[in-house]
C-alpha positions as CSV (number, residue, x, y, z in Angstrom):
1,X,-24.8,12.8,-2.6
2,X,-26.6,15.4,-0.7
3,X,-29.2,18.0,-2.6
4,X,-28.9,20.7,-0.9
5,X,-32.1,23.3,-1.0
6,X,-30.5,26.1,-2.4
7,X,-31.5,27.4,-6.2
8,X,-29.9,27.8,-9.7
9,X,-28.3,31.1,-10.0
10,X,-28.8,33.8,-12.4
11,X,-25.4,35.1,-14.9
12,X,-26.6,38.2,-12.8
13,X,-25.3,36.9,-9.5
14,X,-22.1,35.7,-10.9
15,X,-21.7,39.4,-12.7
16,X,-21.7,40.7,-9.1
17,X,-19.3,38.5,-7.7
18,X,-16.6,38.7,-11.1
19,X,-17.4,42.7,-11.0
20,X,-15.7,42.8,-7.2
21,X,-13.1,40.8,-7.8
22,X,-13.0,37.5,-7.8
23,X,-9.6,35.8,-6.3
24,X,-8.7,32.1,-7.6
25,X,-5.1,32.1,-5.8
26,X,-7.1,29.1,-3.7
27,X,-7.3,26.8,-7.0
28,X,-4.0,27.2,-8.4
29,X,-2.4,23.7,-7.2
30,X,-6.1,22.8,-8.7
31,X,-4.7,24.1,-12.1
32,X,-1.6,22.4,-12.2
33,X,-3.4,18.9,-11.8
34,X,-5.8,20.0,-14.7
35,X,-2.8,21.2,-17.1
36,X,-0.9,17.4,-15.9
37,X,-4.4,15.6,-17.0
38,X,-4.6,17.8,-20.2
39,X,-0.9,16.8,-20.8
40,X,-0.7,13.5,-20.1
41,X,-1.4,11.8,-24.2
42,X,1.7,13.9,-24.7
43,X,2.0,17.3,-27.1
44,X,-0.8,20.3,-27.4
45,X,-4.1,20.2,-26.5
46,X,-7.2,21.7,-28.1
47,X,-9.4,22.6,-25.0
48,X,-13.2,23.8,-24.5
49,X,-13.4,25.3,-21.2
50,X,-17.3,25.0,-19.6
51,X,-17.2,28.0,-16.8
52,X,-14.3,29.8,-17.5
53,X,-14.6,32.2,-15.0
54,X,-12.0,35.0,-15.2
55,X,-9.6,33.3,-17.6
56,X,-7.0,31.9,-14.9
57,X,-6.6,28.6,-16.3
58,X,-7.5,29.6,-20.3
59,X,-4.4,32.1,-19.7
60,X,-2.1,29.2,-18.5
61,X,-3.2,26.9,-20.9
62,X,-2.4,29.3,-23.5
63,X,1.0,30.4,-22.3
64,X,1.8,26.7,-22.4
65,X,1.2,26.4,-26.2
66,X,-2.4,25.0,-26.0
67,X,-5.0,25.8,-28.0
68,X,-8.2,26.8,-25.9
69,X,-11.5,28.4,-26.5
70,X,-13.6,29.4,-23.3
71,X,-17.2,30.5,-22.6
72,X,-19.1,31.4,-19.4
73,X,-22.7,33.0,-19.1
74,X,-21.6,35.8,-17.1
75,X,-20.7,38.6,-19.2
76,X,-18.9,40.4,-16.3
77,X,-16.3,37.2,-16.2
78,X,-15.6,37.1,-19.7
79,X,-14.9,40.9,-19.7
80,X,-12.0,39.8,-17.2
81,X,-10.9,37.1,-19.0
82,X,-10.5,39.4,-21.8
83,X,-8.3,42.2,-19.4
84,X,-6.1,38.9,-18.2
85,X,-5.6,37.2,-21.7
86,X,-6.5,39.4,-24.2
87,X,-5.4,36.8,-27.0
88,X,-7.8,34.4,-25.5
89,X,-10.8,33.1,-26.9
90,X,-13.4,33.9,-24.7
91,X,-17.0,34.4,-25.1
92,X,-20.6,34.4,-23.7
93,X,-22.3,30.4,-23.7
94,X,-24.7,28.7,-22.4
95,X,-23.7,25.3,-21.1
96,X,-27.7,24.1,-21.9
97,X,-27.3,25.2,-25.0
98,X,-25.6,22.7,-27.6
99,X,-24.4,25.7,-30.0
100,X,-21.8,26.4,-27.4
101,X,-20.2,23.3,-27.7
102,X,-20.5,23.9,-31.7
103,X,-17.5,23.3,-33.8
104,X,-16.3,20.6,-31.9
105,X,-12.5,21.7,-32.9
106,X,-11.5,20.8,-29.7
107,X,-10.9,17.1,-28.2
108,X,-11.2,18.0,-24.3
109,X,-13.7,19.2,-22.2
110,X,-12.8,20.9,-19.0
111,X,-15.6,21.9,-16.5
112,X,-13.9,23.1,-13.2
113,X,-16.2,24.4,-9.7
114,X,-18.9,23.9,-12.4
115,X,-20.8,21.1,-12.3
116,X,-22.1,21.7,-8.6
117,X,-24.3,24.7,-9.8
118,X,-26.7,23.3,-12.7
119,X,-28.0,20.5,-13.5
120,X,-25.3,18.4,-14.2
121,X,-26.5,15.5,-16.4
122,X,-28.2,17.9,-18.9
123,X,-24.6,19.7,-19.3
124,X,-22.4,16.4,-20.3
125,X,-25.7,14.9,-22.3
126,X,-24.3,18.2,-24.6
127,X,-20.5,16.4,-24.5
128,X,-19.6,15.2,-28.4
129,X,-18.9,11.4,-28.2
130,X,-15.1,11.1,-27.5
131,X,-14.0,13.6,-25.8
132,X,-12.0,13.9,-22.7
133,X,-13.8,15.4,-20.0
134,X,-11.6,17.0,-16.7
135,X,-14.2,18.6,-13.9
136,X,-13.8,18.9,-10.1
137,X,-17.0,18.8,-8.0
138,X,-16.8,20.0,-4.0
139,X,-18.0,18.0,-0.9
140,X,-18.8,21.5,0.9
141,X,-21.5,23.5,1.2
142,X,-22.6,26.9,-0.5
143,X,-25.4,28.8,-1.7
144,X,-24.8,28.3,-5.2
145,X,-24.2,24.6,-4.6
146,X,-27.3,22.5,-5.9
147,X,-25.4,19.1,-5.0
148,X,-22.4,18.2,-2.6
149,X,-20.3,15.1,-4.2
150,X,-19.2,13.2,-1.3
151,X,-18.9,9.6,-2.4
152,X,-16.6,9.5,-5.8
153,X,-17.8,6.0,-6.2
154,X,-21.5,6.9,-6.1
155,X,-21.9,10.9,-6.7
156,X,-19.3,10.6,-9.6
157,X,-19.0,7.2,-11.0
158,X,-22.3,6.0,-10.9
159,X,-24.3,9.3,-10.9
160,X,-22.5,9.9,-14.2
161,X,-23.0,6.1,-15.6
162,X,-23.5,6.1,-19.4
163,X,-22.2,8.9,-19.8
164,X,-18.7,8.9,-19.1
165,X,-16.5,6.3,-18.5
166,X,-14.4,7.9,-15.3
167,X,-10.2,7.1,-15.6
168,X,-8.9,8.8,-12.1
169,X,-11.1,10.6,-9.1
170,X,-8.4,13.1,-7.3
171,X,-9.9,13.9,-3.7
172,X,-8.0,17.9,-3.1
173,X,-8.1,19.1,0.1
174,X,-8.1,22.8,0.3
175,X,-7.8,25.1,3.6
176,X,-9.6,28.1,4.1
177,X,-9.3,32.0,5.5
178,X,-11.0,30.4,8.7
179,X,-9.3,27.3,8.4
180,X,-11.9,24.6,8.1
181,X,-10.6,22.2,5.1
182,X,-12.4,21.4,1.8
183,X,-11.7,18.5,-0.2
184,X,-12.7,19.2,-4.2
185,X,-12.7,16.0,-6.5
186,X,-11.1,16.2,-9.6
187,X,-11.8,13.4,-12.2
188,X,-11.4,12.7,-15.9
189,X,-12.7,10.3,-18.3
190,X,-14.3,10.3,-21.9
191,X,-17.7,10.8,-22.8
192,X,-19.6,7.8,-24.1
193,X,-22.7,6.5,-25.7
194,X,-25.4,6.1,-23.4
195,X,-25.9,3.2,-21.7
196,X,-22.3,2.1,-21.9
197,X,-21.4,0.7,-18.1
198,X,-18.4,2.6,-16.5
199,X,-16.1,0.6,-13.9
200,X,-13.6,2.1,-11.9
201,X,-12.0,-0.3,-9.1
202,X,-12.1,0.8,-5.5
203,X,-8.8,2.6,-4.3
């Protein structure tokens, strides 16, 4: 894993970046892995979404008969998510806070482009025991980006050890504007009680 240098970000900063217009078209073959790992026990899901951005994947997971709830700590992104799916339910959390994980009516945890830009641990120590986790965490650099994941085994597995037990790592390569190619990994698992040992044979 490499620690980049670069600082924790303000809801400010990401108000300023929703408020332009912010374009997810890049994350949409993203979104259809997430909706075939929410989908995969078979039937509806009930879905927390950590992040949620401007509602892009709340909206499809709603259109597909799920039941979500979404929260974000940048009041400019939940405003959009409102405009783009106005019978979402989206509002203003904290992901340090444990209230914004409060009622747990919900038995999946999704955390997408998140993870990367706070302190991680502290945010699934706030998981409820049980529940399926989905996140993706980028190898690239950026300067919200507090950590680059580069080694699933060692930046996800074990980083994350005792607190989730991981089922599938999903390296995504994505190509930008300029053409260089990122690779996101997308994982699931369930959170656990501390101390547990995760294992996850080498692929």
């Amino acid at each position: 894993m490499h620690f980049t240098e670069n600082i924790e970000r303000t809801s400010q900063y990401y108000d300023a970046i929703y408020s332009r217009g912010y374009d997810t078209r890049n994350y949409y073959p993203l979104y259809v892995e997430v909706i075939r790992m929410i989908e995969k026990p078979g039937g509806p899901q009930k879905v927390l979404e950590i992040g949620c951005g401007v509602g892009d994947l709340g909206k499809m997971l709603i259109e597909k008969g799920h039941t979500y709830r979404g929260f974000d700590f940048s009041p400019a992104g939940i405003d959009s998510c409102k405009k783009l799916c106005p019978s979402g339910d989206f509002s203003v959390g904290n992901a340090y806070e444990p209230s914004s994980f409060q009622p747990v009516n919900y038995d999946t945890v999704v955390a997408l482009e998140v993870l990367e830009h706070l302190d991680d641990l502290r945010v699934l120590s706030n998981l409820p025991i049980g529940v399926r986790f989905i996140a993706s965490v980028p190898d690239y650099d950026d300067i919200a980006h507090l950590r680059l994941y580069q080694s699933p085994r060692k930046d996800i597995v074990e980083r994350f050890n005792g607190l989730l037990r991981i089922s599938e790592i999903l390296p995504m390569v994505f190509t930008r504007v300029n053409s260089e190619k990122d690779t996101i990994f997308l994982f699931h698992g369930k959170r656990i009680d501390s101390g547990k040992i995760i294992s996850l044979s080498d692929n």
